[in-house]
C-alpha positions in Angstrom: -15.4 220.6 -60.6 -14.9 224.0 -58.7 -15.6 227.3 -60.5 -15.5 230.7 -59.9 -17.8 233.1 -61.5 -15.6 236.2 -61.3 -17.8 239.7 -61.2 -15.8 242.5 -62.6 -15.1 246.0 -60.7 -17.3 249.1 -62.8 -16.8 252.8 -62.4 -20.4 252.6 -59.9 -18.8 249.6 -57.9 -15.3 251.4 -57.7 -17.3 254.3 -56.5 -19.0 252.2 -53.9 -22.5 252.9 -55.5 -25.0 250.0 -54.1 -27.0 248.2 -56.9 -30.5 249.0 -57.1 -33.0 247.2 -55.4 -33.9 245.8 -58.2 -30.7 244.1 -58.8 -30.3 243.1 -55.7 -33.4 241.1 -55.9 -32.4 239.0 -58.8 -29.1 238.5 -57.4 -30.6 237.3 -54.5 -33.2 234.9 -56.6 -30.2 233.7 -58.7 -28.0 233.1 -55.7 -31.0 231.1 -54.0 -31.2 228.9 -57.1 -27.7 228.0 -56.6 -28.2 226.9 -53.0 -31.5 225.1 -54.0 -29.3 223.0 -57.0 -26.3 222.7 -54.1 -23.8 224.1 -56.5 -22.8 227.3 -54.6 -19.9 227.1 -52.2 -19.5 230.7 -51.4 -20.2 234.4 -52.7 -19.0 237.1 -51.6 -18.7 240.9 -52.7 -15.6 243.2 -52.2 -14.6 246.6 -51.0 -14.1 249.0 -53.6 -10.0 249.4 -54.6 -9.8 252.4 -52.5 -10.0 250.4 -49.5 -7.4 248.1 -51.2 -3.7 247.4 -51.3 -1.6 246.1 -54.0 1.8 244.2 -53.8 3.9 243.5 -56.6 7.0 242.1 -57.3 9.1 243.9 -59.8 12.9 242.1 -58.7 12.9 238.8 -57.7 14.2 237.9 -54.1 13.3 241.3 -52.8 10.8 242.8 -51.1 7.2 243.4 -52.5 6.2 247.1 -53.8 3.4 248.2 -51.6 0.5 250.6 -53.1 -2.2 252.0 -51.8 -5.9 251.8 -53.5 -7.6 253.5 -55.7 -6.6 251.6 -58.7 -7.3 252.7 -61.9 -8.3 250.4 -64.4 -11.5 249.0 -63.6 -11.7 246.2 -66.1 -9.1 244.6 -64.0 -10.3 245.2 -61.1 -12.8 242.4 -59.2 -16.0 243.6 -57.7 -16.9 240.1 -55.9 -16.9 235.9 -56.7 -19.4 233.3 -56.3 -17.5 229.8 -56.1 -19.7 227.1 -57.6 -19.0 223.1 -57.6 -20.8 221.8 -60.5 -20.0 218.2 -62.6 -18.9 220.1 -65.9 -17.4 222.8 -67.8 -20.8 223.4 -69.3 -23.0 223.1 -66.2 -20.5 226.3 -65.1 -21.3 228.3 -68.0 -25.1 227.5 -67.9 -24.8 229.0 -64.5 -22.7 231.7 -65.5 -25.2 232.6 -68.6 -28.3 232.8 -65.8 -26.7 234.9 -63.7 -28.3 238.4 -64.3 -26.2 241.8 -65.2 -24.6 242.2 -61.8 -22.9 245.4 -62.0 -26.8 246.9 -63.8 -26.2 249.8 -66.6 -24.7 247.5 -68.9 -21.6 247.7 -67.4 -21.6 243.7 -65.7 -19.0 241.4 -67.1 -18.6 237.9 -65.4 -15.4 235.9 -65.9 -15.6 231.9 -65.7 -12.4 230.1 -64.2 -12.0 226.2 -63.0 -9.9 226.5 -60.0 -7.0 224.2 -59.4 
């Protein structure tokens, strides 16, 4: 079963901050764990929204609304994805529950989705 582990934008990612070494060290340890079990497929951290563009879709059949980053509202926003295959639902959130604060402060939120 493939799931993503879905890191959520902060103010400090939106504002390009870098995590502290720290951080960055137990990312990297958890991330090696995940290579060690075989699970991880890919991970990956993103741009901040200012270097972003957004296309929606407000009338069907026509053309996409184009905006330009910064976006606002961080808590939709993603920061980055690790992309794990594991043999259960509950495998995924063991992984998700070792995975250490990524965004540091506090401020880390994780979302678990199966992909299709």
């Amino acid at each position: 079963m493939l799931f993503m582990l879905i890191v959520k934008a902060s103010n400090n990612s939106e504002a390009g901050n870098l995590p502290s070494s720290e951080l960055i060290e137990a990312m990297a340890r958890y991330n090696e764990e995940l290579v060690k079990a075989g699970v991880r497929v890919m991970a990956k951290g993103l741009h901040p929204s200012s270097n972003g563009i957004r296309f929606t879709f407000p009338n069907p059949g026509e053309k996409p609304v184009v905006t330009d980053g910064p976006f606002t509202e961080t808590k939709e926003l993603i920061a980055g994805f690790i992309l794990i295959e594991v043999k259960s639902r509950e495998e995924a959130i063991e992984w998700a529950m070792r995975m250490p604060d990524p965004q540091g402060h506090g401020e880390g939120q994780i979302e678990l989705r199966q992909v299709f």
